[in-house]
N, CA, C and O atoms as CSV, one atom per row, in Angstrom:
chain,resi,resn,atom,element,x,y,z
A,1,UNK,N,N,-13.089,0.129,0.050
A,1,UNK,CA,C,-11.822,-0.309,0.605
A,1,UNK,C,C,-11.209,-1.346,-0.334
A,1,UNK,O,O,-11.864,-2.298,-0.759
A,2,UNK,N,N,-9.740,-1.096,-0.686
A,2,UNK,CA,C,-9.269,-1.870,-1.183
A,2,UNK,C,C,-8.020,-2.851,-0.290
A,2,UNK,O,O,-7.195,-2.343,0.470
A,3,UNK,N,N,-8.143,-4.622,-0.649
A,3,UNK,CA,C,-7.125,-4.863,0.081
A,3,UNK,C,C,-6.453,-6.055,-1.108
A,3,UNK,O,O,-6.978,-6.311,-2.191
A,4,UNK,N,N,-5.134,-6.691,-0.556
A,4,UNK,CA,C,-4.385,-7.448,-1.127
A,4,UNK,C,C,-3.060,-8.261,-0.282
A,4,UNK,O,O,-2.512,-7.721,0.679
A,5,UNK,N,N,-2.724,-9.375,-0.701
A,5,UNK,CA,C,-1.775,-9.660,0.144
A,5,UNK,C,C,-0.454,-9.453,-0.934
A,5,UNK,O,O,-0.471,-9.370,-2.162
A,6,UNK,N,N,0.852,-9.397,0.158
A,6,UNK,CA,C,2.016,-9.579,-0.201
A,6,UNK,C,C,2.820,-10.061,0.793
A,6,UNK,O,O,2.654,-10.059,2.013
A,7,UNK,N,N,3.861,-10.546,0.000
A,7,UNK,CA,C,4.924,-11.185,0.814
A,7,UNK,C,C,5.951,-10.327,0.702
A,7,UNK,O,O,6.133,-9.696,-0.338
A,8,UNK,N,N,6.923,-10.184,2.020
A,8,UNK,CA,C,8.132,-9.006,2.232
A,8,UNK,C,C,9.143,-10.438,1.374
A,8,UNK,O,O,9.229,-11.612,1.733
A,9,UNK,N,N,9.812,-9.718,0.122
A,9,UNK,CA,C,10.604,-10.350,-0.739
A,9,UNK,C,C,11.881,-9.920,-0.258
A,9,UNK,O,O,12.723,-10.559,-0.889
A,10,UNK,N,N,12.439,-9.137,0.563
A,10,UNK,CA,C,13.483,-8.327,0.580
A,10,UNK,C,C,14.486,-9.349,1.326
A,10,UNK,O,O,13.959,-10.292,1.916
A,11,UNK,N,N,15.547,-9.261,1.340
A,11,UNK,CA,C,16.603,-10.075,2.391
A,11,UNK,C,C,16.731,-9.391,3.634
A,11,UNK,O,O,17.376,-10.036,4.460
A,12,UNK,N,N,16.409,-8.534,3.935
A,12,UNK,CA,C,16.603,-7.735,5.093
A,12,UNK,C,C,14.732,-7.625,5.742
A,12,UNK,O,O,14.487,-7.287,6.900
A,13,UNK,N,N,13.938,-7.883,5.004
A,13,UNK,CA,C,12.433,-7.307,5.660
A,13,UNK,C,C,12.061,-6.592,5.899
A,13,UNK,O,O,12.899,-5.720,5.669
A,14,UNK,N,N,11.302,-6.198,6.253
A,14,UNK,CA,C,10.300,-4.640,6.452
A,14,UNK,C,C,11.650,-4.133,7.715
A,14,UNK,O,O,11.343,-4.145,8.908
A,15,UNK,N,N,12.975,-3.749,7.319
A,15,UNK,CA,C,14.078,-2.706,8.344
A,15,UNK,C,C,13.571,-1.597,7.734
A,15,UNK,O,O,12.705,-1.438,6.873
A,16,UNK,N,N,14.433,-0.703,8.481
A,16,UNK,CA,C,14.603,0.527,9.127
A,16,UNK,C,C,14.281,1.533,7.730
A,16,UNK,O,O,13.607,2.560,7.654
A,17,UNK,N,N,14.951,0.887,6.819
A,17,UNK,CA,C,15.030,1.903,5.355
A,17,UNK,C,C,13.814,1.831,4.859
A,17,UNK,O,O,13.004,2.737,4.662
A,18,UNK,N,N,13.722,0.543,4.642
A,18,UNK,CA,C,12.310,-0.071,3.760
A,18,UNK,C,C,11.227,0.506,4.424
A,18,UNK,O,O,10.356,0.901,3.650
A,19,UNK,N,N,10.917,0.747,6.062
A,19,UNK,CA,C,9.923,1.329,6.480
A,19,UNK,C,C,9.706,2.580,6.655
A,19,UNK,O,O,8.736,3.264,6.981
A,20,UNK,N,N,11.014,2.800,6.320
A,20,UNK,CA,C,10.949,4.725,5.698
A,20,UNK,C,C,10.888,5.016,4.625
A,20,UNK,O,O,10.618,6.158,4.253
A,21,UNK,N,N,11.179,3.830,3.695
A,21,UNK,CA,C,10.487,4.603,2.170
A,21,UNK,C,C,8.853,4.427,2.508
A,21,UNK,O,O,8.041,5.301,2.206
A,22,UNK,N,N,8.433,3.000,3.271
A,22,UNK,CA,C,6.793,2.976,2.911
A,22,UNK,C,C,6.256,4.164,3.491
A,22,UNK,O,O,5.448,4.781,2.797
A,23,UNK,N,N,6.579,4.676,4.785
A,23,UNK,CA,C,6.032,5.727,5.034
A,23,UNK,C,C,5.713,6.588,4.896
A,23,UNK,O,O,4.680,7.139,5.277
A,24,UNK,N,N,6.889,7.066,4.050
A,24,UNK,CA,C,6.975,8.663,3.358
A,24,UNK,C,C,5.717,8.504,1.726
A,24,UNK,O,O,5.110,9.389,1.123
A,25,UNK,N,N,5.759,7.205,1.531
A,25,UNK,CA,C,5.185,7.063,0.265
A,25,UNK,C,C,3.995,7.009,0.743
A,25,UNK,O,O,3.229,7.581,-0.032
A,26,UNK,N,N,3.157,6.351,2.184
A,26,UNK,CA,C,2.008,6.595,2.623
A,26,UNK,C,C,1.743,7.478,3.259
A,26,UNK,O,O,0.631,7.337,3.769
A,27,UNK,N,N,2.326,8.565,3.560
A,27,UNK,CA,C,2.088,9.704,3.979
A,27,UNK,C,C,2.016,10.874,2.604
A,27,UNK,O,O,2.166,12.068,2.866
A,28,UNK,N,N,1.827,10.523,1.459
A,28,UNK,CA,C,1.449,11.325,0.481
A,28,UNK,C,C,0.006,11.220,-0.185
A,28,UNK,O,O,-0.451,11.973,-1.045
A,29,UNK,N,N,-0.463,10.381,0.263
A,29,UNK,CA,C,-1.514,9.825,0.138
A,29,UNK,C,C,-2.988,10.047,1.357
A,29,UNK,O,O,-3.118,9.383,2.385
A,30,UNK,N,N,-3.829,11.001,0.940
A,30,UNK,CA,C,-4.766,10.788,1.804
A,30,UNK,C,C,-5.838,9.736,2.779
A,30,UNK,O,O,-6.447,9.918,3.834
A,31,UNK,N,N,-5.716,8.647,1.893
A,31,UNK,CA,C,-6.461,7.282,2.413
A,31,UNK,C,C,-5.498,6.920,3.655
A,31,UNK,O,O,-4.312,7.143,3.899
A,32,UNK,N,N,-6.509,6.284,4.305
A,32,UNK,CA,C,-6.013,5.265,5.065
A,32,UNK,C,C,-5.100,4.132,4.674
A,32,UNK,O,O,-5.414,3.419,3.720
A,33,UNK,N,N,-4.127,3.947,5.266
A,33,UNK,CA,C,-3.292,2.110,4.850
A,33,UNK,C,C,-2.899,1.786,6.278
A,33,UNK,O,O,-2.596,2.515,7.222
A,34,UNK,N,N,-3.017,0.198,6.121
A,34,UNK,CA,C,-2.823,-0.429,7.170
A,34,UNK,C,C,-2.114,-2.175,6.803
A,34,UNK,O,O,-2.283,-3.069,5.974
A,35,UNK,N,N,-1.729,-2.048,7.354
A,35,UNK,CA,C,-0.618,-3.523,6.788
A,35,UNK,C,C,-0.836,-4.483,8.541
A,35,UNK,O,O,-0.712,-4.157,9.721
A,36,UNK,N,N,-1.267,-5.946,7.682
A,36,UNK,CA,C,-1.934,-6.388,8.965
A,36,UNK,C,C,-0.930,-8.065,8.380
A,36,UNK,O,O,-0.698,-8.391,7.215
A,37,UNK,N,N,-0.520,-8.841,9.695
A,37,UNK,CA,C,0.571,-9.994,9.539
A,37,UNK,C,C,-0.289,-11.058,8.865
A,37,UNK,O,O,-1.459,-11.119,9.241
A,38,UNK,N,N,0.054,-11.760,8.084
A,38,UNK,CA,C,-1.144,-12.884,7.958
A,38,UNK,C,C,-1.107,-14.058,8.805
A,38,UNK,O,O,-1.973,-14.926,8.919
A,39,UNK,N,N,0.470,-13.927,9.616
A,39,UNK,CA,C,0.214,-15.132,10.960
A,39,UNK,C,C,-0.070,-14.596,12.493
A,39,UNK,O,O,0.336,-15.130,13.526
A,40,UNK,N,N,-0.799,-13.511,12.389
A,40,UNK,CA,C,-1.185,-13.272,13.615
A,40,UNK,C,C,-1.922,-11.743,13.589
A,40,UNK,O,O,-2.039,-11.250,12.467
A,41,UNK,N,N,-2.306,-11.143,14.466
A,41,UNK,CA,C,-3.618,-10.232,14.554
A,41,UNK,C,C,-2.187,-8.896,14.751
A,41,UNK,O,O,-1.890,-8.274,15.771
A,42,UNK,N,N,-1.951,-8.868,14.238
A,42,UNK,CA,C,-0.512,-7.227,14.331
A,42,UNK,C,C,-0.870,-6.957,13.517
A,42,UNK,O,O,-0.959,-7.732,12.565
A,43,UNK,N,N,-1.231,-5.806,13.479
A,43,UNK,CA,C,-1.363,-4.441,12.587
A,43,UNK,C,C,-0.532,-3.413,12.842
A,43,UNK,O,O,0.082,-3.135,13.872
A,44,UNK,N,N,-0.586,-2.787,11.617
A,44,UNK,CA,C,0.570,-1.029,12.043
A,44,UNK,C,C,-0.661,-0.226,10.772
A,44,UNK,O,O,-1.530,-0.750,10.075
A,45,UNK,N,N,-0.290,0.987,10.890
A,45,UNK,CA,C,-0.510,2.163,10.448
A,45,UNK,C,C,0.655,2.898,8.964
A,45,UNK,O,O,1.508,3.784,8.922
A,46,UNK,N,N,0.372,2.438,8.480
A,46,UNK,CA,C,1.710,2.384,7.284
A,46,UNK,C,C,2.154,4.115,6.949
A,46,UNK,O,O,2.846,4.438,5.983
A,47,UNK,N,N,1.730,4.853,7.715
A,47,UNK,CA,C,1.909,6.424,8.013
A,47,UNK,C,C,3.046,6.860,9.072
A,47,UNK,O,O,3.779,7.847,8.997
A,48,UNK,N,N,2.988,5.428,10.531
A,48,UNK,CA,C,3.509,5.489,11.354
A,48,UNK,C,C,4.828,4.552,11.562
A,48,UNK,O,O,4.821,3.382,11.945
A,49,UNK,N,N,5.592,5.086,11.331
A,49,UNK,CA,C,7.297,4.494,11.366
A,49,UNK,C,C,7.281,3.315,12.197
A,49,UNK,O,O,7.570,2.170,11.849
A,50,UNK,N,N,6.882,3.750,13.423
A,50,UNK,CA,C,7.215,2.877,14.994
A,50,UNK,C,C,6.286,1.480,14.851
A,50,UNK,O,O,6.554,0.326,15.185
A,51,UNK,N,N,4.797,2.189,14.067
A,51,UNK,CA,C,4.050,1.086,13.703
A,51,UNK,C,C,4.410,-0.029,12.929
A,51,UNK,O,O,4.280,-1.197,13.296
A,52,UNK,N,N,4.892,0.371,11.786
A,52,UNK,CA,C,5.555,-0.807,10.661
A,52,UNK,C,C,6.929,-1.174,11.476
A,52,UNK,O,O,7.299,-2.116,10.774
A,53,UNK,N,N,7.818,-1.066,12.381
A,53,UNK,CA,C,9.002,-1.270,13.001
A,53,UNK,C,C,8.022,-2.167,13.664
A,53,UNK,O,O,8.353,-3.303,14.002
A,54,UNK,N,N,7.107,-1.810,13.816
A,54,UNK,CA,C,6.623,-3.220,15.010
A,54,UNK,C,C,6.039,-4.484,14.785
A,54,UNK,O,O,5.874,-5.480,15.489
A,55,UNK,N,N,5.727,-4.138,13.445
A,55,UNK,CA,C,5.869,-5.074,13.164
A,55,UNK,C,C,6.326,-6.472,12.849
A,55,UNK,O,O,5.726,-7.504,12.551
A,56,UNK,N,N,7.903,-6.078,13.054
A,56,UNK,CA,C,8.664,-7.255,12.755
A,56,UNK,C,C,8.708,-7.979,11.606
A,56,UNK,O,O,8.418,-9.175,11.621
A,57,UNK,N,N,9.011,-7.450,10.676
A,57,UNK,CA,C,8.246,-8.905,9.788
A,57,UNK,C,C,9.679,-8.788,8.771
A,57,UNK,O,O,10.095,-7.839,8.107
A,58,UNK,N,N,10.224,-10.182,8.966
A,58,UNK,CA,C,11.303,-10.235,7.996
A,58,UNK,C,C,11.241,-10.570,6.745
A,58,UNK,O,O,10.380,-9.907,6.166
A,59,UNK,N,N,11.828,-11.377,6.017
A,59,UNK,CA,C,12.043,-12.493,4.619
A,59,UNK,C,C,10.913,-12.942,4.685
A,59,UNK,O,O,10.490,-12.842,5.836
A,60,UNK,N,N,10.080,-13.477,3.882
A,60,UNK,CA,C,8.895,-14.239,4.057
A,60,UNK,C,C,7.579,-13.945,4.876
A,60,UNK,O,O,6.725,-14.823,4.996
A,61,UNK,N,N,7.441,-12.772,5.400
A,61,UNK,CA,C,6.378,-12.645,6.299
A,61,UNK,C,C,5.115,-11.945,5.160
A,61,UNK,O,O,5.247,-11.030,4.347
A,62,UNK,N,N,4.023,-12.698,5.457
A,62,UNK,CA,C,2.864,-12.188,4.595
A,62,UNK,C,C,2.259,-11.039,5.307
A,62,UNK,O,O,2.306,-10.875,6.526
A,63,UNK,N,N,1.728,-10.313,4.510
A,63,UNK,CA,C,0.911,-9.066,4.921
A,63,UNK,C,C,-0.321,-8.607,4.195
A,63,UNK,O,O,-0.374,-8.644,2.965
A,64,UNK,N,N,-1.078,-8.278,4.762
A,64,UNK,CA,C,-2.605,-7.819,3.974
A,64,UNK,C,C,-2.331,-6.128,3.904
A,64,UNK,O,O,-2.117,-5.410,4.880
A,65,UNK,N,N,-2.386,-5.786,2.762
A,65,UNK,CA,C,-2.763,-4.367,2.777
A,65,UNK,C,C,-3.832,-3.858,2.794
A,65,UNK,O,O,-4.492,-4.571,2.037
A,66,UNK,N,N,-4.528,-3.006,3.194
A,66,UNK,CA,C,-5.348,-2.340,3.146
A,66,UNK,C,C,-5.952,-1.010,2.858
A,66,UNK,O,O,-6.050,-0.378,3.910
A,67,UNK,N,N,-6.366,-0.389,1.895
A,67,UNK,CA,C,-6.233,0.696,1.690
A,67,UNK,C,C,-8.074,1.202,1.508
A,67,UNK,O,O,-9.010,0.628,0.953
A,68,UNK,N,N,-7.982,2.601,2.311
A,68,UNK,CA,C,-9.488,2.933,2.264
A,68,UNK,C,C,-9.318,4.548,2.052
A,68,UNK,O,O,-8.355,5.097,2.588
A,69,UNK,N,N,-10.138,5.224,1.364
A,69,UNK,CA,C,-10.228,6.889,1.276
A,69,UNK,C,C,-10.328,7.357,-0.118
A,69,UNK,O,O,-10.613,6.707,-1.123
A,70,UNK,N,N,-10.026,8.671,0.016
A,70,UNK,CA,C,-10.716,9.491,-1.445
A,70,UNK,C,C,-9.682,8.667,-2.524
A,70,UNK,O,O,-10.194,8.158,-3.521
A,71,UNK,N,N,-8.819,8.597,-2.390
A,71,UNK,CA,C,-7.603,8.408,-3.117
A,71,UNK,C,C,-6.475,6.573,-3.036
A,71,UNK,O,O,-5.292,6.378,-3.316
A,72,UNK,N,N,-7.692,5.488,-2.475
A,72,UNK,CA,C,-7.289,4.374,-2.313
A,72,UNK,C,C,-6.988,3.621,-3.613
A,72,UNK,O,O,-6.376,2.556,-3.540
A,73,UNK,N,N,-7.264,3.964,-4.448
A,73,UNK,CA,C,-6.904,2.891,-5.683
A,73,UNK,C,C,-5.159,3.460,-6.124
A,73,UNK,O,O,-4.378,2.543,-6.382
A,74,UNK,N,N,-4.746,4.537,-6.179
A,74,UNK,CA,C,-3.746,5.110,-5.926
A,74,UNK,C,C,-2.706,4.410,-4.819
A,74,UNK,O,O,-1.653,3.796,-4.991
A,75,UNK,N,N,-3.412,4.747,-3.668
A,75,UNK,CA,C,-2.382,4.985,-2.609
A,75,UNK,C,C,-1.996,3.134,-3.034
A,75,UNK,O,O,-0.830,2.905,-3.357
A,76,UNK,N,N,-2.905,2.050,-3.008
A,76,UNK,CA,C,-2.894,0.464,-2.641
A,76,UNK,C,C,-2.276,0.289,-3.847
A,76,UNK,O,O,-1.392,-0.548,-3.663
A,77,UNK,N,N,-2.285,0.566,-4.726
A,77,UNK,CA,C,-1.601,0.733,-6.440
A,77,UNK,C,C,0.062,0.774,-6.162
A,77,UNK,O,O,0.720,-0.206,-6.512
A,78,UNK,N,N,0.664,1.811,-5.589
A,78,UNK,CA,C,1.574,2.574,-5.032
A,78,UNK,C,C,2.165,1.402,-3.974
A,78,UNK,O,O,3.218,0.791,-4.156
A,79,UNK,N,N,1.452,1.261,-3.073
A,79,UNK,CA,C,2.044,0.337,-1.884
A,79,UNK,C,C,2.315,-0.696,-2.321
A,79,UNK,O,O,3.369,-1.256,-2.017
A,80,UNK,N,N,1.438,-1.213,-3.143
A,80,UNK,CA,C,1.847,-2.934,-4.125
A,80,UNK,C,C,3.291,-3.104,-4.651
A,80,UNK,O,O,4.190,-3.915,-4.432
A,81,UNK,N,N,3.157,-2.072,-5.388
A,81,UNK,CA,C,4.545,-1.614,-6.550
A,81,UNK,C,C,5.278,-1.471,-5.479
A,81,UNK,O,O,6.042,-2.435,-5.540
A,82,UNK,N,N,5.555,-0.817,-4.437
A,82,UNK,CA,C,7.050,-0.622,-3.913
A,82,UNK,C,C,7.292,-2.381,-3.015
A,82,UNK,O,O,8.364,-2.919,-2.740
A,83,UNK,N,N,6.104,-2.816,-2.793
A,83,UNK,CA,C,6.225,-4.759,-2.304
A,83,UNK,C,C,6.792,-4.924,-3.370
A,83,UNK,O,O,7.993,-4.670,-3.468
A,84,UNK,N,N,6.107,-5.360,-4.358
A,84,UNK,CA,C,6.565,-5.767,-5.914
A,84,UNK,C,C,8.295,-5.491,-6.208
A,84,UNK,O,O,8.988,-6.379,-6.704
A,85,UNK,N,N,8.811,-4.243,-5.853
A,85,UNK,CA,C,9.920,-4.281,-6.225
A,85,UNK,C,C,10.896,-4.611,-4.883
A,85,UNK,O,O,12.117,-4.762,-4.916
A,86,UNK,N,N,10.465,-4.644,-4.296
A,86,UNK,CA,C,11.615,-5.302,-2.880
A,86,UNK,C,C,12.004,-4.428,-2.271
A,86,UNK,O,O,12.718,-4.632,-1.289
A,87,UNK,N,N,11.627,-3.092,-2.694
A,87,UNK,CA,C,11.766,-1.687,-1.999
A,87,UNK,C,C,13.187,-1.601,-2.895
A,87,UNK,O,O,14.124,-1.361,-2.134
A,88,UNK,N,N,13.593,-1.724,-4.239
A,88,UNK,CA,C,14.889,-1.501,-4.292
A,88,UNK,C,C,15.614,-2.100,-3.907
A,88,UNK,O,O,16.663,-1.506,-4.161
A,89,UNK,N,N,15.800,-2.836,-3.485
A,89,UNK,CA,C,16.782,-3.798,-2.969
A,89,UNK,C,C,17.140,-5.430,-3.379
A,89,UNK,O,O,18.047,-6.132,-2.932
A,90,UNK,N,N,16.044,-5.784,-4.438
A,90,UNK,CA,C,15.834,-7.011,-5.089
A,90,UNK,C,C,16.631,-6.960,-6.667
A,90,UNK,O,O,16.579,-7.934,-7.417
């Protein structure tokens, strides 16, 4: 299992768009991902739309990624880079 933190850099936060690019980008990926708050015990399923929406997490909110399966150095590689760039929007 691989994990890492990031911070949502974006001006808008993990919305509606941003959690439809992560999805579609973790849904190509066989491993597991899971994105967990670093100020409180919320987790989502980074596969599941409604999950990362529930997250809430705006400007500044930290997150642990997590990535586990045949194909985790990839998928957590992948999920970093689209944090890293602000989803496009930075």
């Amino acid at each position: 299992m691989l994990e890492g933190s990031v911070e949502v850099m974006n001006r808008l936060g993990l919305h509606a768009r941003a959690a439809a690019q992560l999805v579609r980008l973790a849904g190509t990926f066989r491993s597991r991902i899971t994105l967990r708050r670093t100020d409180s015990e919320v987790f989502a399923n980074a596969k599941s739309i409604l999950s990362v929406l529930a997250l809430a997490a705006p400007m500044g909110t930290g997150l642990v990624i997590e990535a586990e399966g045949v194909d985790e150095r990839e998928a957590f590689d992948s999920v970093m880079a689209l944090f890293a760039n602000g989803f496009g929007e930075i």
